[in-house]
matplotlib code that plots the C-alpha trace (Angstrom):
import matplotlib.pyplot as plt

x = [-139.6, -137.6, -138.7, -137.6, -137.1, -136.8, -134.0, -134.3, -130.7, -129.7, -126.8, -129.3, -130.3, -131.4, -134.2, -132.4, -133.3, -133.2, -130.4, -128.7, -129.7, -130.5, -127.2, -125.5, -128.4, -127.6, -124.0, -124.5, -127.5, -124.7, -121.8, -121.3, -121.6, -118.4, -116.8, -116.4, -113.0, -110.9, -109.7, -106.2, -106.5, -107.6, -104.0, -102.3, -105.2, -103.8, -100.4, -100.2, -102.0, -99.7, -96.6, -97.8, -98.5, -95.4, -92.8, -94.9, -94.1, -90.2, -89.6, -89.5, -93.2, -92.1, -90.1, -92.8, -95.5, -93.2, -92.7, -96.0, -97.0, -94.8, -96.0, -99.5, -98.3, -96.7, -100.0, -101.8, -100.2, -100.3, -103.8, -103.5, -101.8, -103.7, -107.1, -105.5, -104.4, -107.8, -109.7, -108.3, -108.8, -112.5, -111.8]
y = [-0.8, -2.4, -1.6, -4.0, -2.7, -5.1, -4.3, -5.3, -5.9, -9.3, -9.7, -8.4, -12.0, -10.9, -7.9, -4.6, -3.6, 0.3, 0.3, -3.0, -6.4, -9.4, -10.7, -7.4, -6.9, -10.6, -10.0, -6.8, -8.1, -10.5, -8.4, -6.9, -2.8, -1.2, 0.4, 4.5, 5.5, 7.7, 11.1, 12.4, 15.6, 17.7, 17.1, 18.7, 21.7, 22.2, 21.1, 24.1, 26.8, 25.8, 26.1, 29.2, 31.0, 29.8, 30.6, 33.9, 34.3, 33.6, 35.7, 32.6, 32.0, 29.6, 27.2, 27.0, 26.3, 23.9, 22.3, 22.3, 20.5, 17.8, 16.9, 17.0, 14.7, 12.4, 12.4, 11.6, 8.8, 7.7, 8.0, 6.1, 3.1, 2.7, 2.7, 0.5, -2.1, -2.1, -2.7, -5.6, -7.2, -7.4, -9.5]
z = [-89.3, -91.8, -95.7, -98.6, -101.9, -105.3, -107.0, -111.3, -111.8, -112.4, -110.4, -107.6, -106.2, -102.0, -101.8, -100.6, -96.9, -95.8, -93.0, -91.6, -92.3, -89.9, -89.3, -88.3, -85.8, -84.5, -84.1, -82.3, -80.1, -78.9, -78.0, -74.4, -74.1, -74.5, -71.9, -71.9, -72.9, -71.3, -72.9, -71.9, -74.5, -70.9, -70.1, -73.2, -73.1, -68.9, -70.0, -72.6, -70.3, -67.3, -68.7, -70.7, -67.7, -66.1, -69.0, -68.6, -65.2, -66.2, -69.2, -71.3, -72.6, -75.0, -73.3, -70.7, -73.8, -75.2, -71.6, -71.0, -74.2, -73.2, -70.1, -70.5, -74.0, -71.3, -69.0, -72.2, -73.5, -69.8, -69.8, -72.9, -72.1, -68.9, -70.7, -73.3, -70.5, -68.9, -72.2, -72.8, -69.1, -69.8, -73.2]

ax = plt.figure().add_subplot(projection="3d")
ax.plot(x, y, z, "-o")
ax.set_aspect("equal")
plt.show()
């Protein structure tokens, strides 16, 4: 239910509505439902607890953080592009 206020100001010349007005809800009557978006952020939590757990294992916990990091990065912006690619095939 929309409500309309009067507004007393001058420069006021349309009555105020509480939330959006008619020609927002046309445009987004009209628009098709956006697809789901991927996340790749899983990648870079795995990325980080794999290679943690492996530089562990080696004596060189860092390296295998920092190793990690960057290929669950990679996988991300893999992720990332691919998702990007198939947006803009349904356009």
């Amino acid at each position: 239910m929309v409500s309309v206020r009067s507004c007393d100001d001058a420069a006021c010349s349309a009555p105020l509505f509480d939330g959006k007005d008619a020609c927002m809800n046309d445009q987004e009557q009209n628009q098709a439902p956006a697809r789901p978006r991927l996340g790749g952020g899983i990648f870079l939590f795995v990325g980080l607890l794999i290679g943690s757990i492996a530089g562990i294992a080696l004596n060189e916990p860092s390296i295998g953080m920092i190793s990690g990091f960057g290929v669950g990065g990679l996988l991300a912006i893999l992720i990332w592009l691919f998702d990007s690619k198939r947006g803009s095939k349904g356009r």
